[in-house]
MIDOSE-1310 file (N, C-alpha, C; in nm, 2 decimals, decimal comma, always signed):
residues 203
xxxx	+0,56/+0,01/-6,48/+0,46/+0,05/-6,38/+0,50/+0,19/-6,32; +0,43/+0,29/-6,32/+0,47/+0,44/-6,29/+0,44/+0,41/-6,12; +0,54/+0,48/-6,05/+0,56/+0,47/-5,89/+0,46/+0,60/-5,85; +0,40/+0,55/-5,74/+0,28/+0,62/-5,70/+0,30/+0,75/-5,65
xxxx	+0,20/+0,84/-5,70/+0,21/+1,00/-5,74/+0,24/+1,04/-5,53; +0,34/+1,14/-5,48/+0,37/+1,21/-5,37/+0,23/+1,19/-5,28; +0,15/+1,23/-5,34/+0,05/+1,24/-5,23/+0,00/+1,09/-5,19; -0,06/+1,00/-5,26/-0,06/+0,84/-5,31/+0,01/+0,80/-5,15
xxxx	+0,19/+0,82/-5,18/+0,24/+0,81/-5,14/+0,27/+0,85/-4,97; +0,22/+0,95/-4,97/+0,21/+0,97/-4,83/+0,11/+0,97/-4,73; -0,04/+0,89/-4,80/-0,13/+0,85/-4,75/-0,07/+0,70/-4,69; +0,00/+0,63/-4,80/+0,04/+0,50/-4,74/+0,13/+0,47/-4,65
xxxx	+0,23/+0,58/-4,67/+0,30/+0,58/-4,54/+0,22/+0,62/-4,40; +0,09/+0,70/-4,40/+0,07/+0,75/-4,25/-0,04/+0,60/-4,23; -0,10/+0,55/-4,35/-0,17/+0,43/-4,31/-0,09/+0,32/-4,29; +0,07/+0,34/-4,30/+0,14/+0,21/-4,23/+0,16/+0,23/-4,09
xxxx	+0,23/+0,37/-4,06/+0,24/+0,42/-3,96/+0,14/+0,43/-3,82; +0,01/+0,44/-3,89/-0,13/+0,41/-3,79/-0,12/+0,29/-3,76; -0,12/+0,18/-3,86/-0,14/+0,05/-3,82/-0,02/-0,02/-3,75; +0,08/+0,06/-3,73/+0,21/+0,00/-3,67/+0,19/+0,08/-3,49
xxxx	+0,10/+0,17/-3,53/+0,04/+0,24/-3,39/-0,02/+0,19/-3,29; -0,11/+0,12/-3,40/-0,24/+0,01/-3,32/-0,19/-0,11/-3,24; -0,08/-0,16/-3,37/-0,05/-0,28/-3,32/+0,05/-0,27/-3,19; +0,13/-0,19/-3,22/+0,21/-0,18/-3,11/+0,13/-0,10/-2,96
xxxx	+0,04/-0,03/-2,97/-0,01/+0,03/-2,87/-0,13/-0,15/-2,80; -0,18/-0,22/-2,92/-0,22/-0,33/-2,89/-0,16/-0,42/-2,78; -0,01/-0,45/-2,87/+0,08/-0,52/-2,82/+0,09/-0,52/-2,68; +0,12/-0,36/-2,65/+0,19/-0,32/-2,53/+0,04/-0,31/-2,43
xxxx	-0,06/-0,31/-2,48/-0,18/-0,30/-2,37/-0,20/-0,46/-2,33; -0,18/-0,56/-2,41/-0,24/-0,66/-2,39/-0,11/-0,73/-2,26; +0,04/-0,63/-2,29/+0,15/-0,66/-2,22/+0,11/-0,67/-2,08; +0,05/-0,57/-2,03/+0,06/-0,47/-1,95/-0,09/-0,57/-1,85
xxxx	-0,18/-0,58/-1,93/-0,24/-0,69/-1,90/-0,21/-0,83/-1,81; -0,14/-0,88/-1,90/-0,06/-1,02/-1,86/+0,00/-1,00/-1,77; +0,11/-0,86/-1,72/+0,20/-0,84/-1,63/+0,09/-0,83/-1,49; -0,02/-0,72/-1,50/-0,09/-0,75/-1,39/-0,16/-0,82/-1,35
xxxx	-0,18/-0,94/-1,41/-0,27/-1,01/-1,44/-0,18/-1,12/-1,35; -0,07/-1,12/-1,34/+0,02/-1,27/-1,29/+0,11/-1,18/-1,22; +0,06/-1,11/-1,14/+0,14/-0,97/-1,08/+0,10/-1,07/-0,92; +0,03/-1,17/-0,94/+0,00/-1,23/-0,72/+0,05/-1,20/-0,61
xxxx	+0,09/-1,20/-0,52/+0,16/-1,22/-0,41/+0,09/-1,35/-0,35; +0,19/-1,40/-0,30/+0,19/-1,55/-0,19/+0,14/-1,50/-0,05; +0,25/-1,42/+0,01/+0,28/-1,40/+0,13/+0,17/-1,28/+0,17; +0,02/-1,31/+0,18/-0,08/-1,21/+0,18/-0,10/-1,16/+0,34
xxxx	-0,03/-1,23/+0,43/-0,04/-1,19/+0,58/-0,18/-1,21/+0,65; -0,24/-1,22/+0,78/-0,32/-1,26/+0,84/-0,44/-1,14/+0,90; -0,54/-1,11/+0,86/-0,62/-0,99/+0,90/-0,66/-1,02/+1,05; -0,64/-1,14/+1,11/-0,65/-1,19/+1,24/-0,47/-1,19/+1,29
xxxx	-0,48/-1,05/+1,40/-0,36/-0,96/+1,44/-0,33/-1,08/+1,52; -0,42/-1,12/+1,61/-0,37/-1,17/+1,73/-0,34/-1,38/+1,72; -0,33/-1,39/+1,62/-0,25/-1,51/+1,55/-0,15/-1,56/+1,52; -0,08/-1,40/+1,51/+0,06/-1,41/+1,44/+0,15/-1,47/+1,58
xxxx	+0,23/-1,54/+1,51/+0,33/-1,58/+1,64/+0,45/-1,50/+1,62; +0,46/-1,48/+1,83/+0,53/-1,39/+1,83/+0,60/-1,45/+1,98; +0,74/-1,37/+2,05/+0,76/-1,46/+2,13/+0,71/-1,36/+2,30; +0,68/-1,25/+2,23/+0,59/-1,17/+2,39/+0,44/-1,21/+2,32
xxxx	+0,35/-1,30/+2,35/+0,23/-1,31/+2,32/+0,12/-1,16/+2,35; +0,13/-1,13/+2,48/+0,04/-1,07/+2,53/+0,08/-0,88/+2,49; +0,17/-0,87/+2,45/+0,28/-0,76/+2,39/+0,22/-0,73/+2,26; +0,21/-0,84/+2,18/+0,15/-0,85/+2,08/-0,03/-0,86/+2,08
xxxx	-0,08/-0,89/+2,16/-0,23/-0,86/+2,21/-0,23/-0,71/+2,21; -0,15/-0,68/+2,29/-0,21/-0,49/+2,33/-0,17/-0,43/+2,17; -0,06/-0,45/+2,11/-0,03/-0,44/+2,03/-0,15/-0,44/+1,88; -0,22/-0,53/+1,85/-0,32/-0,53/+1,82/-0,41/-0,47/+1,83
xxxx	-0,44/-0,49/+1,94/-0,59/-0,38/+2,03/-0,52/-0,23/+1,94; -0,39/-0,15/+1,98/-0,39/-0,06/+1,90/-0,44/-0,08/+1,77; -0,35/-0,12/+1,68/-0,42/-0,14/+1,54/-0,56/-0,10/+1,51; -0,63/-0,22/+1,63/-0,77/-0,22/+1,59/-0,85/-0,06/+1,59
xxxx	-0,78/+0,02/+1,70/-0,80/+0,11/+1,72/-0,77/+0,20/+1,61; -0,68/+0,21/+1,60/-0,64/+0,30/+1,47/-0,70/+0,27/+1,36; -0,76/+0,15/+1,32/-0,93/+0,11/+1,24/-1,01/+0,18/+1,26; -1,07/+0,15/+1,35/-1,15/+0,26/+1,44/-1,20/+0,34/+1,40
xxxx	-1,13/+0,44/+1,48/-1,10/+0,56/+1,45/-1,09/+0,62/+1,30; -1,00/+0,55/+1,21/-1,06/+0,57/+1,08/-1,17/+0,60/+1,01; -1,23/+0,50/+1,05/-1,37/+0,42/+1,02/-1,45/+0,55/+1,09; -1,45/+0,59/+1,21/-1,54/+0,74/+1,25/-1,52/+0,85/+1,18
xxxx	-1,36/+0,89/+1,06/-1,30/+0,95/+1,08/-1,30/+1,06/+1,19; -1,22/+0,99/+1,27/-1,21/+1,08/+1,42/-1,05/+1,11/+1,39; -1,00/+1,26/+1,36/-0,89/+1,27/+1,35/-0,77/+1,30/+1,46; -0,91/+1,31/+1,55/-0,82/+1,35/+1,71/-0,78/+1,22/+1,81
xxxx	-0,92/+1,11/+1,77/-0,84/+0,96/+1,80/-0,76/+0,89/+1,74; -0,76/+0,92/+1,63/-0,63/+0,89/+1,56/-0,50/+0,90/+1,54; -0,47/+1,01/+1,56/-0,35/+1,09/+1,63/-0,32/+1,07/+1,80; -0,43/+1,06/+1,87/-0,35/+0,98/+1,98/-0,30/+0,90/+1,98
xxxx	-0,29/+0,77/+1,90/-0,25/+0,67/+1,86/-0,13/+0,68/+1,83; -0,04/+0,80/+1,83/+0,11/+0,79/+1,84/+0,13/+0,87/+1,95; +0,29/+0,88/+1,92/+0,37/+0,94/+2,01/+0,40/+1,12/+1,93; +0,39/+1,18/+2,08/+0,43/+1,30/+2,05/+0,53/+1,35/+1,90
xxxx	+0,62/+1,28/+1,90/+0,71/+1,37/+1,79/+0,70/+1,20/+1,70; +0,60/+1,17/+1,68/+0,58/+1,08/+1,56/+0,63/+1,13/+1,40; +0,68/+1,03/+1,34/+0,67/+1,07/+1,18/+0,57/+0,95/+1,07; +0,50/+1,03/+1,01/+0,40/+0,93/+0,90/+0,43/+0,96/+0,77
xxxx	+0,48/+0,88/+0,73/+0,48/+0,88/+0,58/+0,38/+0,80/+0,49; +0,32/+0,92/+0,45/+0,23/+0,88/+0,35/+0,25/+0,76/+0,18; +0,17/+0,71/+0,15/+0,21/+0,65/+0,00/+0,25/+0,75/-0,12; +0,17/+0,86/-0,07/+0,23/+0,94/-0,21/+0,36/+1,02/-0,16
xxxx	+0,44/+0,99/-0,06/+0,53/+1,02/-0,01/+0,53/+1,14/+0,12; +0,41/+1,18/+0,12/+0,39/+1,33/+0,19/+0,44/+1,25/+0,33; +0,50/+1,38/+0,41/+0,63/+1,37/+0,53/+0,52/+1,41/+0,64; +0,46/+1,34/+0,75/+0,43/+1,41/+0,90/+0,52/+1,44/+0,96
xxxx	+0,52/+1,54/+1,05/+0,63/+1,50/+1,20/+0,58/+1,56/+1,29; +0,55/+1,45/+1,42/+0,47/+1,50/+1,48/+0,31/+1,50/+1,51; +0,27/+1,42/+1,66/+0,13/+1,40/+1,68/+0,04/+1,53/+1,62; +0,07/+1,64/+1,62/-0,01/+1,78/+1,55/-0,01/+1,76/+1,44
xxxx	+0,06/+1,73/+1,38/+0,08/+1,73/+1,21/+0,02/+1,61/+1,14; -0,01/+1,53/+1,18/-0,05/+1,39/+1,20/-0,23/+1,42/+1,19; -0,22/+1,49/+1,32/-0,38/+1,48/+1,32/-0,46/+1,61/+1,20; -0,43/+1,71/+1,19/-0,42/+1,82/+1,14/-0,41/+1,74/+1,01
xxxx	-0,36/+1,74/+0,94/-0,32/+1,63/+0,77/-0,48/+1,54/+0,81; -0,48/+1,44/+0,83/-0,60/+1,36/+0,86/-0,75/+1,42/+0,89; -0,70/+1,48/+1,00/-0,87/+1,60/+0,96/-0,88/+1,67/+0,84; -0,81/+1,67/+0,78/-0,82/+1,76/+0,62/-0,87/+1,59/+0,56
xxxx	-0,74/+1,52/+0,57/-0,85/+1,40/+0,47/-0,96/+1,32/+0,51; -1,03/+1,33/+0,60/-1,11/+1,28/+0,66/-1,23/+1,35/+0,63; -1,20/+1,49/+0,54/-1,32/+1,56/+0,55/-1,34/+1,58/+0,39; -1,21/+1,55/+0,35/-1,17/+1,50/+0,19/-1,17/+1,43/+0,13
xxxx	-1,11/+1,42/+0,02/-1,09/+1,28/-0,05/-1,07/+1,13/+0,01; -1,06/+1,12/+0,17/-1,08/+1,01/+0,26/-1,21/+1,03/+0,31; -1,30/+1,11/+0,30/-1,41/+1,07/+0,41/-1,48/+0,98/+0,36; -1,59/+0,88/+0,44/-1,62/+0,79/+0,40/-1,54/+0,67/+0,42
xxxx	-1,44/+0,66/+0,41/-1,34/+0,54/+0,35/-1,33/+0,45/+0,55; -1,29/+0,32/+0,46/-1,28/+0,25/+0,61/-1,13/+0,21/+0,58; -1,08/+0,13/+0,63/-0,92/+0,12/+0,70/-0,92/-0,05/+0,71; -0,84/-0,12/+0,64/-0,81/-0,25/+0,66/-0,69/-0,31/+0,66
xxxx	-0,62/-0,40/+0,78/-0,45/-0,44/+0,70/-0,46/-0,60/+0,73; -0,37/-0,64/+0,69/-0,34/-0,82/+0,72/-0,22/-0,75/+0,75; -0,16/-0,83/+0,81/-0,02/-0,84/+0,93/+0,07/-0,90/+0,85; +0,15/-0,89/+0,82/+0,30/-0,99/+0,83/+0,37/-1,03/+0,93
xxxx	+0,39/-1,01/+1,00/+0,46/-0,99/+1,14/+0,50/-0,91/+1,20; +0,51/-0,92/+1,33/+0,53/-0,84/+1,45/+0,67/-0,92/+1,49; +0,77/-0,82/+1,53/+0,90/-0,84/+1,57/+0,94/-0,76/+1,72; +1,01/-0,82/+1,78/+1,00/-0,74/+1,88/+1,19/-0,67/+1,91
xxxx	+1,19/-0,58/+1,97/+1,36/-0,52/+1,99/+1,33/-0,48/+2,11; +1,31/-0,59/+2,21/+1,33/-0,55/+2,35/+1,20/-0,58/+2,39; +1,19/-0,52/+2,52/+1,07/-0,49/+2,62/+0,94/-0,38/+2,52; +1,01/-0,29/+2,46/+0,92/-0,18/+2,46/+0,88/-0,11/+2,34
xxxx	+0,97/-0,17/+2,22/+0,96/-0,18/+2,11/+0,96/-0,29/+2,03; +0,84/-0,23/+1,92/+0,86/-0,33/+1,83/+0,80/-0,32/+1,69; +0,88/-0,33/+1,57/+0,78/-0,35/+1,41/+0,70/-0,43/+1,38; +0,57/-0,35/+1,31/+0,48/-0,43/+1,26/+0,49/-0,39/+1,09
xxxx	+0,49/-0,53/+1,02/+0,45/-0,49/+0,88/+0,32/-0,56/+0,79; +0,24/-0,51/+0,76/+0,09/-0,50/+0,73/+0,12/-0,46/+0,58; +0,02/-0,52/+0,49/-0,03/-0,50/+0,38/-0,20/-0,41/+0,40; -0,21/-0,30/+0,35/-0,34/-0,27/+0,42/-0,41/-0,18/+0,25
xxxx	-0,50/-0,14/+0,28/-0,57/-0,05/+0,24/-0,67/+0,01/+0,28; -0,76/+0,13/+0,17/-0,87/+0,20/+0,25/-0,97/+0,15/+0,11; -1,08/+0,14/+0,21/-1,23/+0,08/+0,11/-1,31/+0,19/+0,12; -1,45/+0,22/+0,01/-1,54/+0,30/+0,10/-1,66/+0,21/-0,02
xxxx	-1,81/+0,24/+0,10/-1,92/+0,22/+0,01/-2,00/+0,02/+0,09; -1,96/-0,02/-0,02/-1,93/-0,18/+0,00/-1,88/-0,27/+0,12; -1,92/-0,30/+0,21/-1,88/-0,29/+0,32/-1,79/-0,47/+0,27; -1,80/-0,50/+0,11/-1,72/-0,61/+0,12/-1,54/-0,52/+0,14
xxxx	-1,45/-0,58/+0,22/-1,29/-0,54/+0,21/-1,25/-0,60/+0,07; -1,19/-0,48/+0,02/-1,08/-0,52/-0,14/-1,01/-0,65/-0,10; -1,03/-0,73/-0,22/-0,96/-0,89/-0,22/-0,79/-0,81/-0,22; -0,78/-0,74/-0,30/-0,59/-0,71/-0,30/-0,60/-0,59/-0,26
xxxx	-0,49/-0,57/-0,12/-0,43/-0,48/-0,08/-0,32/-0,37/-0,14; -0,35/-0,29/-0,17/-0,27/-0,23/-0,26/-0,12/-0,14/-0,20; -0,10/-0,14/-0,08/-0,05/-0,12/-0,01/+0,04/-0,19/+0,11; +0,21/-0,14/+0,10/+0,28/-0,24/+0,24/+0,32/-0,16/+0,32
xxxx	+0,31/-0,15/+0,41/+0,28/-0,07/+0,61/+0,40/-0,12/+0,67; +0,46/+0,01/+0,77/+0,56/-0,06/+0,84/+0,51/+0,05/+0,98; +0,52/-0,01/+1,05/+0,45/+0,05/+1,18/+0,56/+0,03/+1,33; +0,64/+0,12/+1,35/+0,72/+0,09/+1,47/+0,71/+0,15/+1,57
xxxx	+0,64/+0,08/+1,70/+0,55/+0,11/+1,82/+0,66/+0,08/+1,93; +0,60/+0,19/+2,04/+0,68/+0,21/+2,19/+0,62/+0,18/+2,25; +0,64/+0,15/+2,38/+0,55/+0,14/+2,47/+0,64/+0,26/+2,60; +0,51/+0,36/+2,61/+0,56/+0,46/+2,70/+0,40/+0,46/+2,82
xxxx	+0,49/+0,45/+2,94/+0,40/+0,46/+3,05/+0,27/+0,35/+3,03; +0,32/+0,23/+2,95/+0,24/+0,10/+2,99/+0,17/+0,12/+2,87; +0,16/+0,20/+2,79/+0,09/+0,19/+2,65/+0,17/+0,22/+2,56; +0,12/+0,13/+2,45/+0,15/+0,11/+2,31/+0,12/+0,22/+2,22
xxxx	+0,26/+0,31/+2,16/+0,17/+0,40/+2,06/+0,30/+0,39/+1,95; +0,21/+0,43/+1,84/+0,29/+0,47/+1,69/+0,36/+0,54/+1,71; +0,53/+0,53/+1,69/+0,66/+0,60/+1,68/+0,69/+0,63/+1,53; +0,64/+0,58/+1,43/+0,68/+0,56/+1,35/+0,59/+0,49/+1,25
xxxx	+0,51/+0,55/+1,09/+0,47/+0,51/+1,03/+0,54/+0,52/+0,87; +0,52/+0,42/+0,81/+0,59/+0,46/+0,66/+0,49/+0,31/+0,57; +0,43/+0,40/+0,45/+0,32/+0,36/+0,36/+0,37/+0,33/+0,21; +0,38/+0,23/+0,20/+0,45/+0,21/+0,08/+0,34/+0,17/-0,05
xxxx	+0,27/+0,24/-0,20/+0,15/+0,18/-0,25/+0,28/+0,04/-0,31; +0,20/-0,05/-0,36/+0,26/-0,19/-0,45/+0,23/-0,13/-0,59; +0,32/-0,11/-0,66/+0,33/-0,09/-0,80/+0,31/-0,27/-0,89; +0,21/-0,31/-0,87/+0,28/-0,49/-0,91/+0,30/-0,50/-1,02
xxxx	+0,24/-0,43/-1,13/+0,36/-0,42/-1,28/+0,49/-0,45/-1,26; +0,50/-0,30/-1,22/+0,68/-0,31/-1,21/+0,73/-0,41/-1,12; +0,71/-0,44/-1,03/+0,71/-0,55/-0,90/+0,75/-0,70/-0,97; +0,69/-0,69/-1,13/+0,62/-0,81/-1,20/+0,74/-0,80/-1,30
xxxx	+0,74/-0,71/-1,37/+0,88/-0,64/-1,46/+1,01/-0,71/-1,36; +1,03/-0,63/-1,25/+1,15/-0,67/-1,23/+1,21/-0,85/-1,16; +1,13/-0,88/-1,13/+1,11/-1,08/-1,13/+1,18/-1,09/-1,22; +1,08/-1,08/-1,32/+1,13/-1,13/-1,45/+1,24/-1,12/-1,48
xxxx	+1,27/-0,99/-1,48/+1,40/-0,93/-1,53/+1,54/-1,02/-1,46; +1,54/-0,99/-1,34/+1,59/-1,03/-1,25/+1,54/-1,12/-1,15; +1,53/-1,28/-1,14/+1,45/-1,33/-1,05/+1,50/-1,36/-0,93; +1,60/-1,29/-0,92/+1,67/-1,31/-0,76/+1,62/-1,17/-0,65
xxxx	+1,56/-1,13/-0,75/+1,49/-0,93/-0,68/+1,36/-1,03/-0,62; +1,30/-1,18/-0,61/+1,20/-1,21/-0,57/+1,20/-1,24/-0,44; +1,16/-1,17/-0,35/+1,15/-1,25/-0,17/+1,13/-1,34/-0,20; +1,16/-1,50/-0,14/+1,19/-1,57/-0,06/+1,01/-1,64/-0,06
xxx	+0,97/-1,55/+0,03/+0,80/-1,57/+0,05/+0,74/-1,54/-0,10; +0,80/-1,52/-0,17/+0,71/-1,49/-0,30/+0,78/-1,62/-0,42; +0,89/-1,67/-0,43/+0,92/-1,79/-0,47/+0,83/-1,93/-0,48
């Protein structure tokens, strides 16, 4: 049997090569699937602020009322109520990592996106808890995101919030913001990998 003529030959090689393409491009899509697909979280936090138990109750009330505010104000995008909402030499860190520093920079950044690629958009978080370090401080960590259109809220929050508030002259303001987006692939990857990398609340 004469072995098939160069060209013959190199048709069959690129039509093995294609099909080793598909499948593996298959493979890896249907992976990628499954991984987000069973990517859940347990520990989804409470969109009712003033539930969470806490051991200053009413600390945690005003504490709230901000939040709601800083909703708010979203929701109008009002970039100038929004930024009152912290403290003078505030820092916000954005999800895609962009640095504020500072109530001016804060608001300034937000009136651009408010009139941008955020306008429209509304503002939602569930809570994880509120912790307190004293009288006058305290962290909040929230799962949140931004919706627009549909006034139904996204079933999954794509986003984890850490929010650390002062109280100066009898009010509650943002000292401190930092935006973390949920990668849940990778979140999902490293479980697996490693199932000791799984919070506790997520077990």
């Amino acid at each position: 049997m004469n072995a098939p003529e160069p060209r013959n030959r190199r048709r069959i090689v690129s039509r093995v090569l294609v099909a080793s393409a598909i499948t593996l491009g298959v493979a890896a899509g249907g992976g990628y699937l499954w991984l987000d697909q069973t990517s859940d979280v347990h520990n989804l936090g409470t969109p009712a602020c003033t539930t969470v138990s806490t051991p200053a109750p009413q600390s945690a009330r005003e504490i709230c009322d901000l939040l709601d505010q800083l909703t708010d104000a979203w929701g109008r995008g009002d970039a100038d109520a929004y930024g009152a909402l912290f403290t003078e030499d505030a820092t916000y860190t954005s999800f895609v990592g962009t640095y504020y520093q500072g109530r001016a920079d804060i608001v300034e950044g937000h009136r651009a996106l408010f009139k941008g690629f955020k306008k429209g958009t509304e503002l939602t978080d569930s809570i994880l808890g509120i912790r307190f370090y004293g009288p006058d401080t305290a962290v909040v960590t929230s799962r949140g995101d931004t919706y627009k259109g549909d006034p139904k809220q996204p079933e999954e929050l794509s986003k984890t919030q850490t929010y650390t508030v002062v109280r100066q002259d009898g009010r509650w303001l943002i000292a401190a913001f930092q935006n973390t987006q949920r990668k849940n692939v990778m979140e999902r990857i490293s479980f697996l990998y490693d199932p000791a990398t799984r919070p506790i609340a997520e077990r």
